[in-house]
Residue, then its C-alpha position, 0 to 999 in steps of 0.5 A: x612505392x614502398x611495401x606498407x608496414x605497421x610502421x607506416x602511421x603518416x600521410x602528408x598532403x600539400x592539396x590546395x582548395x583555392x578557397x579562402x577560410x577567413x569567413x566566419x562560419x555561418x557566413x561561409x559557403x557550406x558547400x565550398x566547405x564541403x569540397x574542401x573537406x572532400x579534397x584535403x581529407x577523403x581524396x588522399x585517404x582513399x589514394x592512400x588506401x588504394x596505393x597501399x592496398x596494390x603494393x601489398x597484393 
């Protein structure tokens, strides 16, 4: 892993949820909409967060 710089400004993720988002909204299941949320945009936020942090430690 690389030392972060300012110049680091992007993070590209290939998670998969396994959950199908062809549904119109109100007949969708909130909570599988919320576990997808959670694994495609708070999971690799943190990681991101966390791997970065200890390279710059």
């Amino acid at each position: 892993m690389s030392t972060p710089t300012s110049q680091d400004t992007a993070l590209i993720t290939g998670a998969s949820s396994g959950i199908g988002g062809a549904a119109p909204l109100l007949a969708s299941d909130v909570d599988a909409m919320d576990r997808m949320i959670r694994l495609n945009v708070l999971a690799p936020t943190r990681l991101t967060y966390a791997g970065w942090k200890s390279a710059s430690v």
